[in-house]
C-alpha positions in Angstrom: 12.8 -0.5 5.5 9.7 1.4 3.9 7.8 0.2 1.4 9.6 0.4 -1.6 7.6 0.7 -5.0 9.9 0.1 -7.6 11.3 -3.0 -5.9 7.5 -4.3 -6.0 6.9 -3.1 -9.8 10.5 -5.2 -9.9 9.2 -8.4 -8.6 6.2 -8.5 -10.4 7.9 -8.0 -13.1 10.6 -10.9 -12.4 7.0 -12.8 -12.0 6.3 -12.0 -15.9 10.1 -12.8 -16.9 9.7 -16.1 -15.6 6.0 -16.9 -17.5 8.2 -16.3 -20.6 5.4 -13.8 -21.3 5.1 -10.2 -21.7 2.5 -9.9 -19.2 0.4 -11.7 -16.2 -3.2 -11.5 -14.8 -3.1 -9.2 -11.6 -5.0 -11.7 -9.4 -2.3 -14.1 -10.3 0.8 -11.8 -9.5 -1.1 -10.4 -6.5 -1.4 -13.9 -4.9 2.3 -14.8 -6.1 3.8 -11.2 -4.9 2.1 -12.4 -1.3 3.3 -15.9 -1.7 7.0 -14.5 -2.3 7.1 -12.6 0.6 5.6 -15.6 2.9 8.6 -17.7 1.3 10.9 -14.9 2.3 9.9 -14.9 6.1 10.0 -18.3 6.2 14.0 -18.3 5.0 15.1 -15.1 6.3 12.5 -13.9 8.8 11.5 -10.9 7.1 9.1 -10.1 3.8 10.8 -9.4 0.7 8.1 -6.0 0.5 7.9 -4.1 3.8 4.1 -3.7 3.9 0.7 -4.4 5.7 -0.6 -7.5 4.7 -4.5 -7.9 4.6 -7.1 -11.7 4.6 -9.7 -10.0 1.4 -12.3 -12.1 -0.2 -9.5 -13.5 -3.1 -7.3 -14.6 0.0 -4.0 -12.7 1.6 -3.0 -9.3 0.0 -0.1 -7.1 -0.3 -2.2 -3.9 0.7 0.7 -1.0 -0.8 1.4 -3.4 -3.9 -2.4 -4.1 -4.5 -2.8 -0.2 -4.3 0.1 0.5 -6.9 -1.7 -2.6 -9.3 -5.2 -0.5 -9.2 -3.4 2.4 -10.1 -4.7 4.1 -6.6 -1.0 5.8 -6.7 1.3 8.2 -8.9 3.4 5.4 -10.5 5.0 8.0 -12.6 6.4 9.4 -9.3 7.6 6.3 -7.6 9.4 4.2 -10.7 6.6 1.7 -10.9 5.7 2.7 -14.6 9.8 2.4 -15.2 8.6 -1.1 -15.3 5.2 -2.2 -15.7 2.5 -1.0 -17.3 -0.9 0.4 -16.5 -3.6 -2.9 -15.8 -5.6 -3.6 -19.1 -7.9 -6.7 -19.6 -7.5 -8.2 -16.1 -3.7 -8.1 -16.9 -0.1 -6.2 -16.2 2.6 -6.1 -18.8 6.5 -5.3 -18.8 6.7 -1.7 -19.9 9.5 -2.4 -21.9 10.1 -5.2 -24.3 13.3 -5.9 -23.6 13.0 -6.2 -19.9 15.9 -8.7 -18.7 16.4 -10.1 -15.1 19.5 -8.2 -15.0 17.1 -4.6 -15.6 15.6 -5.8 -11.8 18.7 -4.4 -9.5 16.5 -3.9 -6.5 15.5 -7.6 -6.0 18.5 -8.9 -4.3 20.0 -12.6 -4.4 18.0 -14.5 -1.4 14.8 -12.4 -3.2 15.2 -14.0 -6.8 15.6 -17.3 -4.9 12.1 -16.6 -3.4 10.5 -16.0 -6.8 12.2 -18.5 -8.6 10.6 -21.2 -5.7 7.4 -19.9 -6.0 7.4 -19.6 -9.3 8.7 -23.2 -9.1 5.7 -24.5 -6.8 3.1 -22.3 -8.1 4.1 -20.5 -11.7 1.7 -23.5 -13.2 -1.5 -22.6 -11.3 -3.8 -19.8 -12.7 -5.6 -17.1 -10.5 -8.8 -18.8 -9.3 -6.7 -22.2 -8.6 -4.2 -19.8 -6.1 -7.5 -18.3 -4.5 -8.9 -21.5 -3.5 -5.0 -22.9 -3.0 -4.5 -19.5 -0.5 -8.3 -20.0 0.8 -6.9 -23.7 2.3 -6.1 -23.3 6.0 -4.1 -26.1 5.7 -1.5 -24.1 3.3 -2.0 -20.3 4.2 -3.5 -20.6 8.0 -3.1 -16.8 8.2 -5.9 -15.8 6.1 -9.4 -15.9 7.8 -12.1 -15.4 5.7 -12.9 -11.6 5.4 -16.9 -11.7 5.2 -16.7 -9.1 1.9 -14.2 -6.7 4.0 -10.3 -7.1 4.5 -8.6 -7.9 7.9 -5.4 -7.3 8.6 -2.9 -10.0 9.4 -0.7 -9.8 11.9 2.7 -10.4 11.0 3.2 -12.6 14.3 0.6 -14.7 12.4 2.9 -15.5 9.1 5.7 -16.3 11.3 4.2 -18.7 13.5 2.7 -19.8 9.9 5.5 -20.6 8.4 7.7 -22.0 11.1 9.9 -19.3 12.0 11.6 -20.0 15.5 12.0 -17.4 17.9 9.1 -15.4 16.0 9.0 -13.0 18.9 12.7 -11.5 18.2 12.1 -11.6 14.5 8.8 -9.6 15.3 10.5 -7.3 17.8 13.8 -6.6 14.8 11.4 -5.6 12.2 9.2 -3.7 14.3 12.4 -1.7 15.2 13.3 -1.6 11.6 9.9 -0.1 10.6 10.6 2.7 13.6 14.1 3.5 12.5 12.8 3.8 9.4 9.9 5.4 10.0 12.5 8.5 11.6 15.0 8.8 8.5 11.6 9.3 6.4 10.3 11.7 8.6 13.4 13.2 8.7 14.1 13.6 5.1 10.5 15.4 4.7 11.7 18.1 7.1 
């Protein structure tokens, strides 16, 4: 599956839904957005985003999410603005006030359970207490200190990480995935 934006504009959102908020600072739902997706591959074996994942100075990054956050894409194009809003003050709110959990249709069952456990283990920590938590090798032995630059990590890495057994298959199924998918989107620009 490719990287789907409006599912990610989805989950952050679900991330300001469950702060009881209206919005939530964008280190803090970069690191949760990263942590959701680690809790996914540990259940299921496969990321809740389909995207490169990167060790940057802050700690592990979802590189197409953390694109879309710094506005770096057209998120009129691609939904995202359908549900957040553009960053101000260190922040990203709901674009709509009303915004319910029932509004988030891409974020399936096994996904909300993911976000409502992080939210669970983390939702009380604020950005600079999920750096240094993320920083710990001890709880994310993925990320290697980037020396100012960004590294990517290999997504063998989070699945030896986080216990997933038989992480070669798992590896070899979503690289297959990404090559199927890769071919329907090449074939739906032609």
């Amino acid at each position: 599956m490719s990287y789907q934006p409006k599912k990610a504009a989805q989950l952050i959102a679900a991330l300001i839904l469950k702060g009881a908020g209206n919005s939530i600072n964008i280190l803090k739902a970069i690191k949760l957005v990263y942590l959701a997706d680690r809790e996914s591959i540990r259940r299921h074996g496969f990321p809740i985003l389909d995207e490169d994942r990167y060790s940057m100075p802050n700690g592990p990054v979802n590189s197409t999410t953390y694109r879309h956050v710094n506005g770096e894409v057209d998120l009129q194009a691609c939904g995202w603005s359908d549900y957040l809003e553009d960053r101000a003050n260190h922040k990203i709110a709901l674009a709509q006030p009303g915004l319910s959990f029932d509004d988030l249709e891409e974020l399936s069952d096994a996904d909300v359970e993911c976000i409502d456990r992080v939210w669970s283990d983390f939702g009380h920590m604020d950005q600079w207490q999920l750096v240094e938590w993320t920083h710990n090798p001890d709880n994310v032995p993925e990320w290697e200190d980037p020396n100012g630059g960004s590294i990517k990590i290999p997504y063998r890495r989070i699945l030896n990480a986080v216990g997933v057994e038989n992480a070669d298959e798992v590896e070899a199924i979503v690289k297959a995935q990404r090559e199927i998918d890769a071919a329907f989107d090449q074939a739906r620009v032609h």
